[in-house]
Structure formats: structure tokens, C-alpha cells
N, C-alpha and C positions, 0 to 999 in steps of 0.2 A: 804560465810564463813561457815567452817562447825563448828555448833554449840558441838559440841562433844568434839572439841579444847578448848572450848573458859570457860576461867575461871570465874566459878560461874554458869554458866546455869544448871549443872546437875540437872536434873529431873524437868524440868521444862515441856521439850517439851512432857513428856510424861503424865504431868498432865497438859496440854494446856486446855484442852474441857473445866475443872471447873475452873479452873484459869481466864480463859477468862469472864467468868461469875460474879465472884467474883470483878475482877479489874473495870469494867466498872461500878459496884453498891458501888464505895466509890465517896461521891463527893468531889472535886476538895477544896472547903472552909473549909469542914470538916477539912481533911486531912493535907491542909497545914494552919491548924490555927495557931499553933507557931509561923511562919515565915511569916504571911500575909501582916501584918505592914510596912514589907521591901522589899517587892515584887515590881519590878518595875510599877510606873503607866502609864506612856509614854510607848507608843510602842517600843519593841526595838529588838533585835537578840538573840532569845536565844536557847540555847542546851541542851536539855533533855536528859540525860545519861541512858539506861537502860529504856525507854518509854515504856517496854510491849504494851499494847494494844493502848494507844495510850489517853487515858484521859484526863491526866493528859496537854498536848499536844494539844488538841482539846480545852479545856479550855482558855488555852493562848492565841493560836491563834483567839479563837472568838473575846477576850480580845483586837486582832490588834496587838498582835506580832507576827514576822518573827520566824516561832518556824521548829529547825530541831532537827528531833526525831533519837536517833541512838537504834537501838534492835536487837541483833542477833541472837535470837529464830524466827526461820522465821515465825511460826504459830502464836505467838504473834504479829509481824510484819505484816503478812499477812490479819488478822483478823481488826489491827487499820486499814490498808489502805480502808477496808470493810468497816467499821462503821463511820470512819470518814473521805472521800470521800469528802463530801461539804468542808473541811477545807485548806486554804494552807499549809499544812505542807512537809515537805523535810524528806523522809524514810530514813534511811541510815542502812544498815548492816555495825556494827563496833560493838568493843566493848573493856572496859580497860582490863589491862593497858597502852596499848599502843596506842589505838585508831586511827589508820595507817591511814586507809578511811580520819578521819575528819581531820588529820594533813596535810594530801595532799593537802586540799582544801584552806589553809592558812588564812580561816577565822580568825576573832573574834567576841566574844560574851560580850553581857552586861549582862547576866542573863545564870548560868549555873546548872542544877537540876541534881543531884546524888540520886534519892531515894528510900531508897529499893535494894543500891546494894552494898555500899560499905563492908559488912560483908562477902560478898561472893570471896574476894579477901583476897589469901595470904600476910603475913606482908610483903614480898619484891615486892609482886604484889601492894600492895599499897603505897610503897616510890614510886613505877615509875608512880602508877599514878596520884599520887598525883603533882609529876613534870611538867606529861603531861597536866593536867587539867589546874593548875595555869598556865601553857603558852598559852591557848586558851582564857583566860579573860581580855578582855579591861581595863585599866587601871579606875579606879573607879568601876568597873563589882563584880558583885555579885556574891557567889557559894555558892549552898544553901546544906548540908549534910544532909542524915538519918541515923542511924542506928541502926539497931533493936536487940533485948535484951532479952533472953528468951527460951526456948528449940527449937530447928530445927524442920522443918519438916522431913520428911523421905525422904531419899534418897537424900537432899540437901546439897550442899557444902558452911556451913556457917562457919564461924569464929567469937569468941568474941574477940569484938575491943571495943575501949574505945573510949569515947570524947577525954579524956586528951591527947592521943596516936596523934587522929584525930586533933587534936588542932595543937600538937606539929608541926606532918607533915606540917600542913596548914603554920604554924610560918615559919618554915623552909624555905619555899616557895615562902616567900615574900607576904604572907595574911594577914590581922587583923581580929582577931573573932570580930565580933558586935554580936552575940547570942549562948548560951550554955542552952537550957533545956530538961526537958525529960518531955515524954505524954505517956498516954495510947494509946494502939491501938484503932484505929477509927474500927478496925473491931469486931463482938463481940464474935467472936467464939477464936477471937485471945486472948482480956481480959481475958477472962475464962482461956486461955491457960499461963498465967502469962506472955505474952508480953508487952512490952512496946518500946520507941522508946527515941534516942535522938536527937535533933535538932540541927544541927548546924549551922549558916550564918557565910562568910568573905567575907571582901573585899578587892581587889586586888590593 
């Protein structure tokens, strides 16, 4: 896939080197403290949307879940398969909103991670994928939302999106929200920077 296409990666692959740096030094409990509570504890199937390097992903799976990562920044991609090697995870170059790759495979998931990307999608980019998402989750399955809040970086294709907005879609879709809150950023150059994040869970 060429990442040049694909909505929401700009500038990503060209700031990979610190990126990659940066990603692999948030940890995993930090990060998803909001939503920990409802995190599956059985092993199960689950789909990381948007994995960058690969952490977030590695985490799970040590955890004994079946974890497929979709990334289509190949240097992000390319750098988790590096680091985390010992783990079974399934790569997949895809990306929303239509996510072709994982629809072909006719899977479903009990546990689906969005984080970190849903603001990089246009509003009509996120009615389809909002569509596409809730048809990949098993019935009782979990989808865990980010979205971040606060000035861009440079050269990034972000958009402000709302919970309420994210909600609605979710509604739409045949979800229930079980969680709506906001955090600071776990990162601390990002705090400084007036970020913050909101958390969302539904289920399907």
C-alpha cells in the first residue's frame, strides 16, 4: 500500500526515526489507564487499528491474546516486526476507512483498538469507518476509541472530532458506549503542549 494514499499518515513516515523512539517508551498500563477495567482478561482476538510500532500489540499478546496489528506506514511496520519478533503477532498493511486487507479475511474480533488515529480521518472518512469497524466485532466485542485534543503537529493531517460526534457514529452502528472520559497525555512534552485525550469504549 502506498502510504502517500492513505488517510491520515502524512508526515508521519518522514518523522519515523523519533517517532519510533518516542512510541516504544509509553508503557502499555500507563496509556490505557481509562479503559483498563474493561480490557478483556481471557484471551481473545483482537485488532489493533493503526499499531505504529507495534507496543501496544506486543503488550497483548504477551497477555495470550491472538493480537493482529494493521499499520500502513511501512517504517513503523517494519521497525514492530524488528522489536517484537518473539511475539505472535499477524502484520497486516491496511488502513481505514475501508480496511480492504482485514475485510477479505472475514474475520471477527472480541477486542478492537483505535488509538491515536481516529482524528486523522475526514468526517465522511469516519461515517465509513465507523461502519466498517462495527462489522469486524463479535457480538458482545469490545472497541476501544482515542482521540486527541489540542494543537497538531506539523505537517500532520488531524482533524477536531468530538466524543459526542464519536458517540453518535458508535450509536448509529448498532454500539453501546460503557465509557466517555478525557486524560492528559501520558506523554510529557505532549502536556506542556495542551494535549489531552478522550477515551471512549462500546460494545457491540
Amino acid at each position: 500500500m502506498d502510504t502517500q494514499t492513505v488517510p491520515g499518515t502524512e508526515g508521519y513516515a518522514d518523522h519515523a526515526g523519533q517517532l519510533i523512539a518516542r512510541y516504544g517508551g509509553v508503557p502499555f498500563l500507563d496509556k490505557y489507564r481509562p479503559v483498563l477495567q474493561l480490557l478483556p482478561a481471557l484471551p481473545c482476538a483482537v485488532l489493533d487499528i493503526g499499531a505504529g510500532t507495534g507496543a501496544d500489540a506486543a503488550w497483548l499478546a504477551s497477555a495470550g491474546h491472538t493480537v493482529t496489528a494493521v499499520e500502513p506506514v511501512a517504517a513503523f511496520r517494519e521497525a514492530g516486526m524488528r522489536a517484537h519478533a518473539r511475539h505472535a503477532i499477524a502484520w497486516v498493511d491496511d488502513s481505514l476507512p475501508a480496511l480492504p486487507g482485514i475485510a477479505a479475511r472475514g474475520a471477527r474480533y472480541e477486542l478492537i483498538l483505535v488509538t491515536a488515529v481516529w482524528m486523522h480521518l475526514a468526517a465522511q472518512e469516519r461515517v465509513e469507518a465507523m461502519q466498517n469497524v462495527s462489522r469486524l466485532l463479535d457480538p458482545g466485542a469490545l472497541l476501544v476509541v482515542s482521540l486527541r485534543h489540542g494543537p497538531a503537529p506539523a505537517g500532520r493531517r488531524m482533524f477536531a472530532v468530538t466524543a459526542r460526534e464519536t458517540i453518535d457514529l458508535a450509536l448509529r452502528n448498532g454500539l453501546q458506549l460503557l465509557l466517555s472520559t478525557q486524560a492528559p497525555s501520558v506523554q510529557a512534552r505532549n502536556r506542556d503542549a495542551g494535549v489531552c485525550w478522550s477515551w471512549l469504549a462500546f460494545q457491540k
